[in-house]
N, C-alpha and C positions, 0 to 999 in steps of 0.2 A: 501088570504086576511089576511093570519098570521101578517103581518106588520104593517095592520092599526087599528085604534082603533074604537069604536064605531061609532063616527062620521066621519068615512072616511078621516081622519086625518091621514099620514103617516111621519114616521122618515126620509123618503127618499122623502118626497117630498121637493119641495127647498122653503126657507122662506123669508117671505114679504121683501122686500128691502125696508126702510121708510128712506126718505130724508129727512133732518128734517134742517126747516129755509136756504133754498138754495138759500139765497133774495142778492140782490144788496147791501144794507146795512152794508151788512158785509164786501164787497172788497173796499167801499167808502174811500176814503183817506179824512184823518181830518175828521173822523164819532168816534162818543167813541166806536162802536162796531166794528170796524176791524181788523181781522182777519192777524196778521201779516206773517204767512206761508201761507194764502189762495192760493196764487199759486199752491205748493205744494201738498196742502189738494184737490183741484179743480182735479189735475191729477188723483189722485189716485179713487176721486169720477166719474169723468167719464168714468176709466175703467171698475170700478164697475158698476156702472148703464149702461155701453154700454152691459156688459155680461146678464144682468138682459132683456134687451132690446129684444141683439140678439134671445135667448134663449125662451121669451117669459113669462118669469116669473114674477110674480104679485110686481107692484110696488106702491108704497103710498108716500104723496108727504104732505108735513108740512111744513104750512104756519106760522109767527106768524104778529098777526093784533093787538099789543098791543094797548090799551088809554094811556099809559103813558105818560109825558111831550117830551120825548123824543123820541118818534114815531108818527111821522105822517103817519098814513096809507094813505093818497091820495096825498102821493109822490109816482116817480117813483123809488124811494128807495128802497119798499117793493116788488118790481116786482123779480118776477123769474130770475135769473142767465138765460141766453139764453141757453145752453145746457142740462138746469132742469129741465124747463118749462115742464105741465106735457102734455101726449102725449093722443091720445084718446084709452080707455081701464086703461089708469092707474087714479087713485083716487088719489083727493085732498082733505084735510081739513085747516082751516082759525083756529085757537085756537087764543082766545084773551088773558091767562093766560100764562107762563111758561110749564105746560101738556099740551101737546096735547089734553089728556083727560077733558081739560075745554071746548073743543068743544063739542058737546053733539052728534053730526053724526060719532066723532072718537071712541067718550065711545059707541053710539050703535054697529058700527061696530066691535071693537075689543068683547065688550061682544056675539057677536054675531056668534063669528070666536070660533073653536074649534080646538084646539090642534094644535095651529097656533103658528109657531115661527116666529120672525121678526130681521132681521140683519139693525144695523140704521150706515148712515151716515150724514155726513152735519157738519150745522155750530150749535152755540149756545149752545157746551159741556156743559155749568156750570151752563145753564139755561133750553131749550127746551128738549135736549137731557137728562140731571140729571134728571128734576121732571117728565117727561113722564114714565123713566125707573123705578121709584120709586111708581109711582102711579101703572105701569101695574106690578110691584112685589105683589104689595098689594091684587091686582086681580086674581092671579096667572098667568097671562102673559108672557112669554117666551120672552126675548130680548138678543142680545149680541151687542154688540158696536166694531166695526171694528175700533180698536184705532189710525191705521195710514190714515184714512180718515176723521175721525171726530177734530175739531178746537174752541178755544176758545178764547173771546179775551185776552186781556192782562187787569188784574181786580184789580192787588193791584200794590206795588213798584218792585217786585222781578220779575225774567223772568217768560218768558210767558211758557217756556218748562216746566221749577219746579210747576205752579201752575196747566197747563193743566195734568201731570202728576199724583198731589196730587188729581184733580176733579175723573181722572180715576180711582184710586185705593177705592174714595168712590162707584164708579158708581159700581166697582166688589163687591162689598157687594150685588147688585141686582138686577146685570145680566152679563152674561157672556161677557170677552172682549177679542177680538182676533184682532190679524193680519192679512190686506188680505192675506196673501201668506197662513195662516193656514185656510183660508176661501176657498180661490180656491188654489185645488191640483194643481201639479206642470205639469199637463196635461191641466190645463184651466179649468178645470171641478169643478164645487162646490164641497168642499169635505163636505160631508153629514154626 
């Protein structure tokens, strides 16, 4: 038991995979939120989450159910991407804010979790993804960002690669951000 910490918490065990806004809305053509390399981003998300699946490791699924003008949650817009869709055994949460943490079953859970790391993909970099990683810095929460998975839309005049880019290197101020390939060894295996 040299490896774990008080709360049975271990370096070797493999951490939460959190999918964060993996909605319809994003791949919508003529929607202001899409995701112009979603294709792209989509691949590399479901080989992640197939390996998370396979393996049997704890997955968490992030919804976002804005009031804004520009969301209608009782469209089929906000529905799950069909291969996202959560499965039984994995956890969902609905946040109506930007964090996750504006859900109050996400803030119990995660406060509830110890010595828990959580590897995030999905869509909504500059939005879901930023202020969840920021709020769970604050709390001391463990996150890294799997930067060839994760997508954002296109938000001002310049390309979408330079801005999604410039989100990333704020997001490293607050949590770790890797590559899948530095994520899973070159044997398929999480590298831990």
């Amino acid at each position: 038991m040299s490896n774990r910490d008080l709360f049975g918490g271990s370096e070797t065990d493999p951490p939460v995979l959190m999918c964060a806004d993996l909605q319809c809305e994003y791949l919508a053509e003529g929607r202001k939120h899409l995701i112009a390399d979603g294709d792209v981003i989509m691949a590399r998300c479901r080989q992640l989450i197939a390996l998370w699946r396979d393996n049997l490791w704890p997955v968490v699924h992030l919804k976002r159910i804005a009031q804004a003008a520009w969301f209608n949650p009782a469209s089929n817009l906000t529905n799950w991407l069909d291969d996202f869709k959560p499965r039984p055994g994995e956890i969902a949460f609905e946040h109506p804010l930007p964090s996750a943490y504006s859900s109050a079953r996400f803030a119990d859970y995660m406060s509830n979790m110890r010595s828990i790391r959580c590897v995030v993909l999905g869509f909504s970099l500059d939005e879901t993804i930023l202020c969840t990683v920021v709020d769970g810095f604050h709390r001391s929460h463990r996150y890294q960002v799997i930067g060839d998975a994760v997508a954002c839309r296109k938000a001002c005049a310049g390309d979408a690669a330079s801005y999604k880019q410039v989100v990333t290197r704020v997001i490293g101020n607050f949590a770790g951000v890797v590559d899948s390939a530095e994520l899973i060894g070159a044997s398929g295996r999480l590298a831990v």
